[in-house]
BADODREN-704797 format. One record per atom (N, C-alpha, C): residue in three letters; atom name; x, y, z. Coordinates in steps of 0.001 Angstrom, whole numbers, plus 524288, in hexadecimal, padded with zeros to 5 digits. Example, Ala and Ser with C-alpha at 12.3 -4.5 7.8 and 13.67 -1.06 7.14 Angstrom:
Ala N 83386 7E9C6 81E78;
Ala CA 8300C 7EE6C 81E78;
Ala C 83390 7F31C 81E78;
Ser N 83232 7F736 81BA8;
Ser CA 83566 7FBDC 81BE4;
Ser C 83264 8001E 81EBE;
***
This chain:
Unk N D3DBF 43655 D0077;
Unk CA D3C3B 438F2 D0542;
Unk C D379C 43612 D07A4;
Unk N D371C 435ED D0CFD;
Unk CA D340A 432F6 D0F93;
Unk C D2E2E 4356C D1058;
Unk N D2A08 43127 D0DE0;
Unk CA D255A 43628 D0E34;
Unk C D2211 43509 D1348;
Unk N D219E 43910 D1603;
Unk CA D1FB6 43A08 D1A59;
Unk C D190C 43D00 D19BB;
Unk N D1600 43C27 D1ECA;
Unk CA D11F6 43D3C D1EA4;
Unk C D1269 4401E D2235;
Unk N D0D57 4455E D2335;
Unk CA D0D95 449A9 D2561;
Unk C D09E2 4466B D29C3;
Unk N D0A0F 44887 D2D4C;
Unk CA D08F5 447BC D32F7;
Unk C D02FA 44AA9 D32E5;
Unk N D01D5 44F07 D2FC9;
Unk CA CFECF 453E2 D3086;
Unk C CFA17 451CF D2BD8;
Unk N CFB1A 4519A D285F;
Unk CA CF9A2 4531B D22D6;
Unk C CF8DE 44D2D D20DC;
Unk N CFC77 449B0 D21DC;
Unk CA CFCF1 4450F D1EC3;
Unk C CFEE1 444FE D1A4E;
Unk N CFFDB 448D9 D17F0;
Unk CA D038E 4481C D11CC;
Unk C D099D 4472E D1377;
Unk N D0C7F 443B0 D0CE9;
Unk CA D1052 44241 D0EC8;
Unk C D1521 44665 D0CED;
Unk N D1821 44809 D0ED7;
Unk CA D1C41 44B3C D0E4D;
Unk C D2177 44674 D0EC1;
Unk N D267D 44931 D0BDA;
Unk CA D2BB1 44756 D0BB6;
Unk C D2F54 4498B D0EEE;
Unk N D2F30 44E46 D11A1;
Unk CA D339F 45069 D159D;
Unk C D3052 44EB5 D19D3;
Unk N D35BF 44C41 D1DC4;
Unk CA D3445 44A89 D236E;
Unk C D3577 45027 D2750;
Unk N D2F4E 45136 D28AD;
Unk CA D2FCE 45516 D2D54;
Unk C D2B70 4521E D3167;
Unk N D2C8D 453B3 D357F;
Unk CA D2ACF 45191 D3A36;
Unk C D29CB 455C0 D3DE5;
Unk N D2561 455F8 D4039;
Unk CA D2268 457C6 D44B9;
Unk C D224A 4550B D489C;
Unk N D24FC 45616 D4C2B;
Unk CA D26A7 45162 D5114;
Unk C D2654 44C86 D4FA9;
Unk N D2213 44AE4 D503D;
Unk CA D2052 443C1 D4EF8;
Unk C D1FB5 441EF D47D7;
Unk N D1EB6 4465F D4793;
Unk CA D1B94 44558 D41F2;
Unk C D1D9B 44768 D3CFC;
Unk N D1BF0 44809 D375F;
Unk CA D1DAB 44882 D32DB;
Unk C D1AD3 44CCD D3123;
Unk N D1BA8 4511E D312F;
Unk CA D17EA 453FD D2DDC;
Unk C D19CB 45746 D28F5;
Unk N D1625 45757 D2627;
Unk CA D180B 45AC2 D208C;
Unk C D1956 4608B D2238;
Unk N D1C6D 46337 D1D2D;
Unk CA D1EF6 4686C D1E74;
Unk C D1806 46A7F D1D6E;
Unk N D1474 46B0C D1AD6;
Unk CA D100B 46E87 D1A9F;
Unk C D0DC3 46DAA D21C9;
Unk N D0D34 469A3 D2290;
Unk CA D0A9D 469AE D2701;
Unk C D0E8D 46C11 D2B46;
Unk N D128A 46B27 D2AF4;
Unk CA D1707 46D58 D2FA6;
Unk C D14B0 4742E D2F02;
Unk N D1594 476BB D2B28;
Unk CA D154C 47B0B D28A7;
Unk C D10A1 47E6D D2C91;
Unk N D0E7F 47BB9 D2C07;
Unk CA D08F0 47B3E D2EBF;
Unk C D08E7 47E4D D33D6;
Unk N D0D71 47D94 D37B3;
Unk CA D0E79 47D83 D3D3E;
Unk C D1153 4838F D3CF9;
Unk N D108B 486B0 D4114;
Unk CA D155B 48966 D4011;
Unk C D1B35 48726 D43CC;
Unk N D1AE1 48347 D44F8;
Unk CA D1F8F 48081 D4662;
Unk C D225C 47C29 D4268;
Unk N D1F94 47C84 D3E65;
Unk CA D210E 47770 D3B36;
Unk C D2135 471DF D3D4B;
Unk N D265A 46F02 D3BF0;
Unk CA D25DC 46AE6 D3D6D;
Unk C D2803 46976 D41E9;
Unk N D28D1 46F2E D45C0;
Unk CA D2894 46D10 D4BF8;
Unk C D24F6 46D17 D4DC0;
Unk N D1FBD 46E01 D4C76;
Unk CA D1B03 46D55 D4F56;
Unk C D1A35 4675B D4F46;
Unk N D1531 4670F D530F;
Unk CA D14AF 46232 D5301;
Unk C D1073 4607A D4F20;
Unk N D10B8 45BC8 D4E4F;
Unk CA D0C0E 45904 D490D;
Unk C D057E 45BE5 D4BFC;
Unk N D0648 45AAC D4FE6;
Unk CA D0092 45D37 D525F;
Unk C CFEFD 4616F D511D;
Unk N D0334 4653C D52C6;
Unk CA D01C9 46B16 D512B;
Unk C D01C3 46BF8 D4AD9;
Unk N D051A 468BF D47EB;
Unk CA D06E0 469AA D4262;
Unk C CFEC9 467DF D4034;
Unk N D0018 462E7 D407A;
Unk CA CF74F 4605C D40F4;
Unk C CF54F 46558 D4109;
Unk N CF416 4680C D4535;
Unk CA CF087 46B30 D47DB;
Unk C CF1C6 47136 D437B;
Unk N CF6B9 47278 D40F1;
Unk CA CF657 47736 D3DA6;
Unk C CF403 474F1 D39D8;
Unk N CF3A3 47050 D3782;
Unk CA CF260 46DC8 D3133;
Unk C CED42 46D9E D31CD;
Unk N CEA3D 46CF9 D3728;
Unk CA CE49F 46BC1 D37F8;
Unk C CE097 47140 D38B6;
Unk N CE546 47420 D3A94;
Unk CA CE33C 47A8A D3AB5;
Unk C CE2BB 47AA8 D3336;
Unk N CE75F 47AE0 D31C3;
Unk CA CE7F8 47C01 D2BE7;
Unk C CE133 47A6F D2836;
Unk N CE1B5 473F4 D2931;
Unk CA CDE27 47283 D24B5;
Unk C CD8E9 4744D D26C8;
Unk N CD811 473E6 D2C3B;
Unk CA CD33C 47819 D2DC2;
Unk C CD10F 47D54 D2A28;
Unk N CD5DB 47FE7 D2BB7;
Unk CA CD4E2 48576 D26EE;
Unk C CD383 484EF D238D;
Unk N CD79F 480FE D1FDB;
Unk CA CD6C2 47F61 D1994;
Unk C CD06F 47EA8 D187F;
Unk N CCDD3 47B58 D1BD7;
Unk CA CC8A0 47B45 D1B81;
Unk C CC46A 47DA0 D1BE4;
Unk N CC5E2 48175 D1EAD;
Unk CA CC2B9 485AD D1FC7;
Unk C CC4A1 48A9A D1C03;
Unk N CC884 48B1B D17AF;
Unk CA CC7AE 48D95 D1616;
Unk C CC507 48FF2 D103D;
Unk N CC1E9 49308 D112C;
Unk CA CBE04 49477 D0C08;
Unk C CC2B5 496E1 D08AA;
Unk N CC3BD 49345 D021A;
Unk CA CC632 49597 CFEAD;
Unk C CBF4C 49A8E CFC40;
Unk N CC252 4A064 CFBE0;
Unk CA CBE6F 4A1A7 CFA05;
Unk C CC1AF 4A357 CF415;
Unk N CC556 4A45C CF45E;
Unk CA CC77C 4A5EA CEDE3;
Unk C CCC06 4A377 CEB83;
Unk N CCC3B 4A30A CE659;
Unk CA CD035 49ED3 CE3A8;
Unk C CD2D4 4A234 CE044;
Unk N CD7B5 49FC2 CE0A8;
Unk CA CDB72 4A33A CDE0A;
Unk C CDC04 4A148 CD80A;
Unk N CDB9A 4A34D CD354;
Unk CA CDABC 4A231 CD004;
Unk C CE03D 4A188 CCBCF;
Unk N CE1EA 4A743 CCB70;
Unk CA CE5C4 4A76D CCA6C;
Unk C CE895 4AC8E CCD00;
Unk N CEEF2 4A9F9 CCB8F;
Unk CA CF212 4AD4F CCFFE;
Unk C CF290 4B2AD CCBDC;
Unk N CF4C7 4B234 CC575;
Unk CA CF472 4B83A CC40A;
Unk C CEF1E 4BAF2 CC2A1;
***
């Protein structure tokens, strides 16, 4: 299988999906609520909202164990 690079993210994925011009992975498509008919721009712009959050958010409690 042909390994392809994400348009969004830069990691390389093996299924070919495409966003008009471009290549993007199924996590980043996921991303959109249009998937991979949005465009790479708008698809960018949810991943950049995303890792924003990620950074700003305060872990305050850890899960230790599940039983």
């Amino acid at each position: 299988m042909p390994k392809n690079i994400c348009a969004i993210c830069g990691q390389k994925f093996c299924v070919e999906r495409s966003a008009k011009d471009r290549s993007v992975c199924d996590f980043c498509a996921s991303l959109s609520p249009y998937g991979n008919a949005d465009s790479v721009d708008n698809i960018r712009r949810y991943y950049q909202a995303m890792v924003q959050r990620n950074q700003m958010f305060n872990k305050t409690k850890t899960l230790k164990s599940v039983l």
